[in-house]
N, C-alpha and C positions, 0 to 999 in steps of 0.2 A: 226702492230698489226692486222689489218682486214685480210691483206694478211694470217697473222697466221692462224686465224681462218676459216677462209677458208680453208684451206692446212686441218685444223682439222678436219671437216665437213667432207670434200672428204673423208680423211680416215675411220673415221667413218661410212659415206655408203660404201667404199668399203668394209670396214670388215663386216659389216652389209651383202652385198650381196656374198660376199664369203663365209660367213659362212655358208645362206642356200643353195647357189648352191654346195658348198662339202658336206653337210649333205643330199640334194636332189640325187645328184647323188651317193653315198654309200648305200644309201636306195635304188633307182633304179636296181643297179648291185645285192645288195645282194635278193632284191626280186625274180628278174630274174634267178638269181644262183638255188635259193628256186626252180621254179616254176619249172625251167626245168627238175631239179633232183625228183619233189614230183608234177607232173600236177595236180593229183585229190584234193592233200591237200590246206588251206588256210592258209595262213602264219600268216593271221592277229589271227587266233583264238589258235594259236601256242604258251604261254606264252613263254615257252623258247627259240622259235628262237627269241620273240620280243626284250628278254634281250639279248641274242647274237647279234642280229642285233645293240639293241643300246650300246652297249662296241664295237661292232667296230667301229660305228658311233661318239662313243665319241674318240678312239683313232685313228683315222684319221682326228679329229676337232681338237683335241690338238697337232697333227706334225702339220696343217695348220694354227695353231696360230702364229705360229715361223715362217712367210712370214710377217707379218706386219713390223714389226722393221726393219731386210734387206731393207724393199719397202721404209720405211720411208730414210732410211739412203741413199739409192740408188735416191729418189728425192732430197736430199738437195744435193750431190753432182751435178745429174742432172742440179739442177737450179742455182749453180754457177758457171757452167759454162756456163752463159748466150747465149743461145741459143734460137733461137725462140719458141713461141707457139707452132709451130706445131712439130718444129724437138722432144723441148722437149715432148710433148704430143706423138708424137710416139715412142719414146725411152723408154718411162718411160710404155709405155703398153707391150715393148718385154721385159722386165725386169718382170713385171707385169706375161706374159701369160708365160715365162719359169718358174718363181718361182713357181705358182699354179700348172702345168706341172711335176715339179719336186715332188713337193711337194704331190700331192695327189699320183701321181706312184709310190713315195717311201711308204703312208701311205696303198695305195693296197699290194705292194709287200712285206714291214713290216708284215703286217698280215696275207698272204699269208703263208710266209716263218715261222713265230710265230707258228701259227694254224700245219703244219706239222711236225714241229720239235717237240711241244708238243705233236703230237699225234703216233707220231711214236715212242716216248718214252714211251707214256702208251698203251699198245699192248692188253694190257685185256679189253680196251672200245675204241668203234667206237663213237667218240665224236658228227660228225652228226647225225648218228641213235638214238644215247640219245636224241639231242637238236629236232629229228624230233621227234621221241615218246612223248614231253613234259617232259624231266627229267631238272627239274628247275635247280637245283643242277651243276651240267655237265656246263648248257649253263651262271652261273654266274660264274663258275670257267675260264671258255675258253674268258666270259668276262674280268675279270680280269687279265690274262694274256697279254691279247690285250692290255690293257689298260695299262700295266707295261709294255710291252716290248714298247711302243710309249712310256713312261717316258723314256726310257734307249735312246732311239733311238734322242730324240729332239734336244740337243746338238750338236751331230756331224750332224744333218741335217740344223742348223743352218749352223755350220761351213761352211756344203758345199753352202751354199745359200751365205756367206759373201764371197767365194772365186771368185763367178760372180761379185760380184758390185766394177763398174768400179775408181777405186780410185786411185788417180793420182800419180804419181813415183814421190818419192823423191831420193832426193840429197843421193849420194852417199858419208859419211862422210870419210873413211877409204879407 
């Protein structure tokens, strides 16, 4: 029972510090993106990029929701196969630093790839140029795209996340 709780705790800060270092760091890249394409403008006084910013920010929290369960699954395996403190405390952080790894360069590359394909299909609007002029409108719709196409995307990025965790061969019945 204590042991449980423990095990809960941990995960709980983990998720607790993974949330704000992938929301830290998407805010970081997408300011930078900002400043470099617009040096004299301020983003913060931007309504529209601040909602674009936060629909990507939410749709790169919710692909990096879908590493907890993996990480949980991937220690209970870990710790039965009784291994030391340290072996398993290193094992369980490379399991740990590929998932978030994978996980956020999918939630860049998701959005990346969203954000073009949507705009290259609407040819009559330059969706930056709207979202940098302040056209609110624009920057909730490119939000919500973002935010749908990570609904579409979650799944099979589980998937790929459960094909890492090491789970033990069985018996060949047939």
């Amino acid at each position: 029972m204590e042991n449980q709780v423990i095990l809960s705790v941990m995960e709980l800060s983990l998720a607790i510090v993974l949330g704000v270092l992938s929301m830290y760091l998407t805010h970081f890249i997408l300011i930078r993106v900002y400043k470099s394409k617009y040096p004299t403008e301020n983003p913060y006084r931007n309504n529209a990029f601040m909602i674009f910013l936060a629909g990507v920010m939410f749709s790169v929290g919710y692909l990096l929701t879908g590493i907890i369960e993996p990480l949980s699954s991937t220690l209970d395996l870990l710790m039965s196969s009784h291994q030391g403190k340290g072996t398993l405390t290193w094992e369980y952080t490379k399991f740990l630093a590929l998932f978030v790894s994978i996980g956020f360069t999918l939630g860049v590359v998701i959005n990346i790839i969203a954000y073009f394909l949507f705009s290259s299909l609407t040819t009559e609007v330059n969706e930056l140029e709207e979202i940098k002029n302040g056209n609110i409108g624009v920057a909730v719709l490119v939000s919500v795209i973002a935010i749908t196409i990570a609904v579409f995307c979650k799944e099979p990025f589980l998937v790929l996340l459960e094909s890492f965790i090491p789970y033990p061969e069985l018996p060949r019945l047939f």
